[in-house]
C-alpha positions as CSV (number, residue, x, y, z in Angstrom):
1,X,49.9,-11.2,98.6
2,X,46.5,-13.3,97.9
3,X,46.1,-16.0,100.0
4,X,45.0,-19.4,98.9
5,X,42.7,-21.9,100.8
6,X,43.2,-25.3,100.9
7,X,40.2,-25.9,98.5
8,X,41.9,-23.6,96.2
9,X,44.8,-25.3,96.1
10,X,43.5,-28.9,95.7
11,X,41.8,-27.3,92.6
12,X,44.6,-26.6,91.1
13,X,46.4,-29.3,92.4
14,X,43.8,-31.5,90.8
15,X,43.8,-29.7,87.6
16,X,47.3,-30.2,87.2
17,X,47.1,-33.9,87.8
18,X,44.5,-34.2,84.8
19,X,46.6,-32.2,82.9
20,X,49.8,-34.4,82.9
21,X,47.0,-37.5,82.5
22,X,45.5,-36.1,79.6
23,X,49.2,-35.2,78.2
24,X,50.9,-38.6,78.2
25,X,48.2,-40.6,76.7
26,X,48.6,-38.1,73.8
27,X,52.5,-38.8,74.0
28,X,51.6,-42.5,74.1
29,X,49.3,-42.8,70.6
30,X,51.2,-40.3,68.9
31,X,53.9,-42.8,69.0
32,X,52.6,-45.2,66.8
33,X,53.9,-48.0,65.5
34,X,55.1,-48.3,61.9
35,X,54.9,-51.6,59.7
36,X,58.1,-51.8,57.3
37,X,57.2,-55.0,56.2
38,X,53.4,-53.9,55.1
39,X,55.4,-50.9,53.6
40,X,58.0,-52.7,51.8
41,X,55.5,-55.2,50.1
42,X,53.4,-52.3,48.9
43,X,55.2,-49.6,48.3
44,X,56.2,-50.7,44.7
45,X,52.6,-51.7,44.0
46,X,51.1,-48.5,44.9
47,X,53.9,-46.4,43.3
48,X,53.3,-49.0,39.8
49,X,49.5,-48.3,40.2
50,X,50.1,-44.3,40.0
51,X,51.8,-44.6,36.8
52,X,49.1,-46.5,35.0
53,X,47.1,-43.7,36.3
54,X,49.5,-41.3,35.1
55,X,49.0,-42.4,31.4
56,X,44.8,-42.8,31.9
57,X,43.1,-39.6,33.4
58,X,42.6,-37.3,36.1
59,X,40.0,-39.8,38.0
60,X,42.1,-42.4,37.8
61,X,45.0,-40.2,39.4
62,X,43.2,-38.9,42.2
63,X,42.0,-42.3,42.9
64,X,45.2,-44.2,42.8
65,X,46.5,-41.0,45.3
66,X,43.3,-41.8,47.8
67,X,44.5,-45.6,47.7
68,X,48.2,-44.6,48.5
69,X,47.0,-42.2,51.5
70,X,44.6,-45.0,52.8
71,X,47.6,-47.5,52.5
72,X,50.3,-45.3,54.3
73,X,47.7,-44.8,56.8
74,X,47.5,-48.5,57.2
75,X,51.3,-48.7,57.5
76,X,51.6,-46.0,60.1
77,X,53.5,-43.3,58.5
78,X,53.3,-41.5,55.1
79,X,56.5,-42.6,52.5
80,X,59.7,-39.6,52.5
81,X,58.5,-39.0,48.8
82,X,54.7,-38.3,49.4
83,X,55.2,-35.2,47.2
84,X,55.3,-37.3,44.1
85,X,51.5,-38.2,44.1
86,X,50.7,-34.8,45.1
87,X,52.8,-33.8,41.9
88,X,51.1,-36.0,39.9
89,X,47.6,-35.2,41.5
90,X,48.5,-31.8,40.6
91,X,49.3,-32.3,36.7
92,X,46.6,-34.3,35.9
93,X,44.5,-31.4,37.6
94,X,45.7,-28.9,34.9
95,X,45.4,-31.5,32.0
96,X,41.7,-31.6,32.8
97,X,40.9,-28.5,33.1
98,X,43.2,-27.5,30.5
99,X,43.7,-24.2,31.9
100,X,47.5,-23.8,33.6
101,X,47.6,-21.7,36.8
102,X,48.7,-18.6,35.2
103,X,46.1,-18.8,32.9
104,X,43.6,-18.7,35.2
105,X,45.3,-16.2,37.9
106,X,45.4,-13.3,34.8
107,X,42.4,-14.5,32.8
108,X,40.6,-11.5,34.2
109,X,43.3,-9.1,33.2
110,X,43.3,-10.3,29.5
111,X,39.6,-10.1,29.2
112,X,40.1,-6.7,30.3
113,X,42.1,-5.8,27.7
């Protein structure tokens, strides 16, 4: 059986104590604080701003997207239909490079035959 000293066991003691320290302040900031009304007032806005970029071009998608992250970081929490500007960042993607992902996963294989 190993036998601890007292210096040993203030170590760990110690240890532990920064431990728990360090673990609830990151309880305390990851419960942030999320502003509704911010949300509510722009949540519209920034879903009427992606479809005028919708009907423009790729830039102007993946711009409206990097206003809509910046915003939802603003509000404190990202909207339950985030995966609609990824969507739409991921159409106008193919529309400007014109190749679909299939296209380009077996281009290869055509070329090789």
């Amino acid at each position: 059986m190993t036998t601890w000293t007292n210096e040993q066991m203030e170590s760990v003691l110690s240890r532990a104590a920064d431990i728990r320290r360090q673990r609830d302040q990151l309880l305390s900031a990851a419960k942030a604080v999320i502003n509704y009304t911010l949300a509510n007032e722009q949540g519209p806005k920034i879903k009427a701003a992606l479809t005028r970029a919708q009907k423009r071009d790729y830039p102007a998608v993946l711009q409206a997207c990097k206003n809509a992250i910046a915003a939802w970081e603003v509000w404190g929490a990202w909207p339950d239909n985030w995966s609609h500007w990824q969507r739409a960042l991921d159409d106008a993607a193919e529309k400007h490079n014109r190749t679909g992902p299939r296209e380009f996963i077996y281009a290869p294989r055509l070329e090789a035959l």
